[in-house]
C-alpha positions, -999 to +999 in steps of 0.1 A: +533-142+565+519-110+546+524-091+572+560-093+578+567-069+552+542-038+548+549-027+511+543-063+496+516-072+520+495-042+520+495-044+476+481-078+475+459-070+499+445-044+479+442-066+447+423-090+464+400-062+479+397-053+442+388-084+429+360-087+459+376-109+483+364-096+516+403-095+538+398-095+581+425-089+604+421-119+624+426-124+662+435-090+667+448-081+701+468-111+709+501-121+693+523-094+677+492-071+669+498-037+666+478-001+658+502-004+626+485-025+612+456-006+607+472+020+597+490+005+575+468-026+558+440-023+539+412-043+555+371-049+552+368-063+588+388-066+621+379-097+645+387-088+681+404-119+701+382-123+731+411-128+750+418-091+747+381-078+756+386-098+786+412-090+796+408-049+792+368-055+808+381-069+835+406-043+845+380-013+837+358-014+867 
């Protein structure tokens, strides 16, 4: 729900990064994931769907 909105989302992201709270992008890869987001959201760690690394591993060699 935080995301659908950058300006709102990405300021109560960074208060609870302030306060400590450790924020993931979660699933990343599947869905409506985009490069934006990390552009655009502050973040401590990205999690990787598995899905996706599948998927792209499969189709490299």
């Amino acid at each position: 729900m935080l995301i659908s909105k950058y300006g709102p989302a990405s300021s109560i992201l960074n208060s609870l990064l302030q306060l400590g709270v450790t924020v993931a992008l979660d699933d990343f890869g599947t869905g409506f994931s985009s490069l934006t987001y990390l552009l655009k959201l502050p973040y401590t760690r990205i999690k990787i769907d598995q899905s996706f690394i599948r998927e792209h591993a499969d189709t490299a060699g």
